[in-house]
N, C-alpha and C positions, 0 to 999 in steps of 0.2 A: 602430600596433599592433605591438607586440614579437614575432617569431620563436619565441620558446620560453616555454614556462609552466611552472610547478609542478602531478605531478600524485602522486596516491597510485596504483603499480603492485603487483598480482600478480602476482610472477613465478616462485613456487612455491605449490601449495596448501598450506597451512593450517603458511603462514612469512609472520611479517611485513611488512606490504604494505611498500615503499620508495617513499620520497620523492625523487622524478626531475624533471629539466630534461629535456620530453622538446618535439617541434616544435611549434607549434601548428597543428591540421589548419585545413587549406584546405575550404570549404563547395563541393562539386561540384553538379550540376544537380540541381532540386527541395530544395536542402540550405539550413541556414542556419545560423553560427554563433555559438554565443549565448555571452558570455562570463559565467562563472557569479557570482553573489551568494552566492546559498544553496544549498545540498544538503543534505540528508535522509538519515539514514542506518537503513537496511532490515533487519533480520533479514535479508531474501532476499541483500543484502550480501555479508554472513560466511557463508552458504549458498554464495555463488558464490566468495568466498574460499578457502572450506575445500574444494572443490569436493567437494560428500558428496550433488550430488543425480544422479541417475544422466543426463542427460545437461549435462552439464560445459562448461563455457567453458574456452577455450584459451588461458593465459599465453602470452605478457605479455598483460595487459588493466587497463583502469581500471574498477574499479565505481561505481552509481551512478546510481542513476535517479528519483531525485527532488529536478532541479536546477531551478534557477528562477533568471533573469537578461534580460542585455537581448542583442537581436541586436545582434552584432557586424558581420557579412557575409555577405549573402546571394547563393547559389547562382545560377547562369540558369535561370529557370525556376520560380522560388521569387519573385519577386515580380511584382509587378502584375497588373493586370483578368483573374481568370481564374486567377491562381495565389497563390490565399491571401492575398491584401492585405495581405503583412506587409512591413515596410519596418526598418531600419539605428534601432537604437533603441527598437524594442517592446517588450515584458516578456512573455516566455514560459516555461512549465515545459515540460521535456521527462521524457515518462513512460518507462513502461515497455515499453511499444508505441512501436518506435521506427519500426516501419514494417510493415504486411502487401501481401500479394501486390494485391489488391485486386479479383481476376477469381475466386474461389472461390466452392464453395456460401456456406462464410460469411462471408466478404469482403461476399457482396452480399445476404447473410439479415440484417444488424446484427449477425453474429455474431466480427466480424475477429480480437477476439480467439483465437479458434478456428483460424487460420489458419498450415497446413501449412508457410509462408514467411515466417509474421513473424520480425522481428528484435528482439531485447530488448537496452532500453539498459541499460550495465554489466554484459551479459553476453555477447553477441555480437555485440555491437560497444561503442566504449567508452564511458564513463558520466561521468556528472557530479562524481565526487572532482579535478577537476582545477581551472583557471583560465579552461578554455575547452570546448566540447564540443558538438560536431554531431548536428544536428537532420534529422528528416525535415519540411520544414516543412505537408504537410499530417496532421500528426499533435500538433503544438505543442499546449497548452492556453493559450488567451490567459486572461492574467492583467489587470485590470483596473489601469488607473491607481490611483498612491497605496494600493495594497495591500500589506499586512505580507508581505517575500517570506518572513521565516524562517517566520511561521507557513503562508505558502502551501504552501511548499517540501513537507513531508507529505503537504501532498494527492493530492499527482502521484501517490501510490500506497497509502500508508496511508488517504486520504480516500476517494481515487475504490473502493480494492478494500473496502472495507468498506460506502460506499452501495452499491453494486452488489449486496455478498452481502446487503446486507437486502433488497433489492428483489429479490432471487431467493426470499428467506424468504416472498416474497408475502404478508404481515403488510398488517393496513390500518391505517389510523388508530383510535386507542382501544383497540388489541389487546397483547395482550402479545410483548415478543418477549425473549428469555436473549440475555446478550452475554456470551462466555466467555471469559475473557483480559482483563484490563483492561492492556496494554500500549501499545507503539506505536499499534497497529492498533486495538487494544478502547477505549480511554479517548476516539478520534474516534469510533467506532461510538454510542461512547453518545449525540455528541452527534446526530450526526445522527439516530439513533432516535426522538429527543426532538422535534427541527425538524420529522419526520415524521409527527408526531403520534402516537406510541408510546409504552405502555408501557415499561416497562425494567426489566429482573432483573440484575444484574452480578455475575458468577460469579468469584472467582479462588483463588488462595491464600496471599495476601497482605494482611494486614488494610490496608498503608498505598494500595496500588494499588484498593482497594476502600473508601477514604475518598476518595480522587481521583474512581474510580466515583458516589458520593455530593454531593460536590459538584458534578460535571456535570449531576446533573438524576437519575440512577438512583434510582428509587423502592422497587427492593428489591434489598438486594446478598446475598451468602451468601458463607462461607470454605468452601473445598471440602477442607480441611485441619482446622479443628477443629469441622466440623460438619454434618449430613446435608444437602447443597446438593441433594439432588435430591428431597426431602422436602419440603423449606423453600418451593422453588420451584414444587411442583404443589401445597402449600396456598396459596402467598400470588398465586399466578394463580388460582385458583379450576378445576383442572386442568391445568395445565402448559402452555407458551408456544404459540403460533400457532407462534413464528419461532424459531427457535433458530443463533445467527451463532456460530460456533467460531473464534476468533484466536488461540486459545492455541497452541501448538508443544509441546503435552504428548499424547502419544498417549491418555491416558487420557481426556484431556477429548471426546475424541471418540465413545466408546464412552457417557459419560456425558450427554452433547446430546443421544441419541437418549429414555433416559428421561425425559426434560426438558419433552419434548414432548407438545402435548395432540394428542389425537386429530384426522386430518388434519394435522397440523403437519408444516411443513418443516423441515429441518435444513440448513442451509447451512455448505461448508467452505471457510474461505479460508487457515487455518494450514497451513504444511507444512510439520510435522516430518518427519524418517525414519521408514520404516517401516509397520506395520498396523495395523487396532484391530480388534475384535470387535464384530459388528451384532448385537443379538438377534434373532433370527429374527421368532421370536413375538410378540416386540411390533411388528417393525415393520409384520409383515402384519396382526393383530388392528386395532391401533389407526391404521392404513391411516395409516404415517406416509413422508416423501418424504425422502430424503438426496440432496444433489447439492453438487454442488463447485462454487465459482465463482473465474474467477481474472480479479485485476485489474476492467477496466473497456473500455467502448467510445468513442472519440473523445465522443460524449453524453453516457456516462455520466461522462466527465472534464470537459465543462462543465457541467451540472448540478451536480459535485459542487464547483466552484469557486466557482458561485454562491453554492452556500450560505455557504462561506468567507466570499467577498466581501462578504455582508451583515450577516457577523460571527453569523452564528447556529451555527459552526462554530469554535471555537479550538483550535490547536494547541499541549498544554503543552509547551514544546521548552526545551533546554539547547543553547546555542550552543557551538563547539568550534571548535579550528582545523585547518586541511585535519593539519596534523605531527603531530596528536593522534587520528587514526583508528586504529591500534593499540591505546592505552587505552582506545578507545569500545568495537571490538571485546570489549576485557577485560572492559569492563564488562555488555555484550549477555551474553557466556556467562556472566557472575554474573548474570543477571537484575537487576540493581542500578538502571537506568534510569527515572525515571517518565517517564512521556509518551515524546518522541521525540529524538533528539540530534540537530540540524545542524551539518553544518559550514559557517563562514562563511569568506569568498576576501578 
């Protein structure tokens, strides 16, 4: 195994990443490391590029966290009977959750996301834009043999945070639930909505991202640009959604998921743009409606949402790119220009 790999570095915010010969890390205890195939490239990305979220990762860093490959070399303590059964050759994603404390209220509620001490990969510590890239190994997603990695590769975070905010929408099967954003994040949402036995409303303002929306299986889509989408959607639910999932990175769509909503209904947020939105008060008490945030996914919720993948009831539309072409990807994210997801392949 070679010394040095090729990696995409931030070494200023929001200045184009560099392409560096930098060492290849060493896998320390519980660690293992997985030399990359594919990575996924995240809004949350160019969020930690630009660094514009108020707490900031620290240049130099590699972003990156939705890699998928095989282990390279495993840490002490990271293999055998008792510690994760992973071995020299496996195919793992490494998410976003690259590690939590593990002894917290929510460490031991199923809630680790939540956790005072986690570490996030491609942001405090490094990430998947590179050749090579260290794992916590009881945090890995195993990926199943003879699985598509490029279309894995999004799951690690675009799949798993998006099943996750429907299943906080508490939607059941046959209900309706709004997916708002058909991007990265939203055009997986739909599918999984669908394998979940869901309704589906697809909200965006892009007629071609909401012919995308339509071919996944969305039963009713709306332009929120040349058309009353919050109309559209509490006639053609027969009252407005159970669920309502927010992917979008536009403040306004946020303000507008809560009218989206039927009575009782949840509103789940997983987009995160800068900034605030406006709750209406009175609706949201009258119509006893629920707003909550959800971010990412739990060790579960990351296999579960692989499964689905894995049985192909899950696909991800992705453009392949190469590691020297993250700049242009970047360009392309802040034009909104992307359908589905970009990876880069090693």
């Amino acid at each position: 195994m070679a010394n040095m790999m090729k990696a995409a570095v931030v070494r200023q915010f929001k200045a184009p990443l560099i392409i560096e010969d930098v060492p290849v890390p060493v896998p320390g205890p519980g660690e293992v490391l997985v030399k990359v195939a594919a990575s996924g490239v995240c809004h949350t990305d160019l969020h930690a590029a630009s660094g514009d979220w108020p707490v900031k990762p620290t240049p130099p860093f590699i972003p990156g966290h939705e890699a998928v490959g095989t282990i390279a070399a495993i840490g002490k303590g990271a293999n055998g009977r008792g510690a994760f059964g992973l071995r020299e050759g496996d195919i793992v994603g490494v998410p976003w959750l690259h590690d939590a404390c593990g002894g917290c209220e929510y460490c031991t509620t199923g809630w680790e996301t939540l956790c005072g001490e986690q570490h996030n990969t491609g942001y405090s510590v490094n990430g998947g834009f590179a050749e090579y890239v260290l794992a916590s190994a009881a945090y890995v997603g195993r990926i199943p043999k003879g699985a598509d990695l490029v279309n894995m590769a999004p799951i690690l975070c675009a799949g798993v945070t998006t099943y996750k905010g429907l299943k906080e929408t508490e939607a059941r099967p046959g209900e309706w639930v709004v997916i708002s954003g058909i991007g990265g994040l939203g055009h997986v949402a739909v599918q999984y909505a669908k394998a979940m036995g869901l309704h589906v409303a697809a909200v965006d303002v892009a007629e071609d991202k909401l012919a995308l929306a339509r071919k996944l299986g969305a039963d009713v889509t709306a332009n929120a640009m040349t058309e009353d989408a919050v109309t559209k959607v509490i006639k053609e639910t027969g009252g407005g959604a159970h669920g309502v999932l927010v992917t979008a990175v536009s403040n306004a769509a946020f303000g507008q998921a809560i009218s989206m909503a039927r009575k009782r209904g949840t509103v789940a947020l997983v987009g995160l743009p800068p900034g605030d939105f406006p709750a209406p008060i009175f609706d949201v008490v009258l119509k006893r409606i629920t707003v909550r945030g959800s971010i990412v996914g739990t060790r579960k919720d990351l296999s579960e949402a692989i499964a689905f993948a894995a049985e192909g009831k899950v696909k991800s539309t992705t453009t392949t790119r190469r590691l020297d072409e993250i700049n242009a990807v970047f360009d392309a994210m802040k034009q909104g220009t992307i359908d589905g997801r970009v990876v880069l392949t090693m």
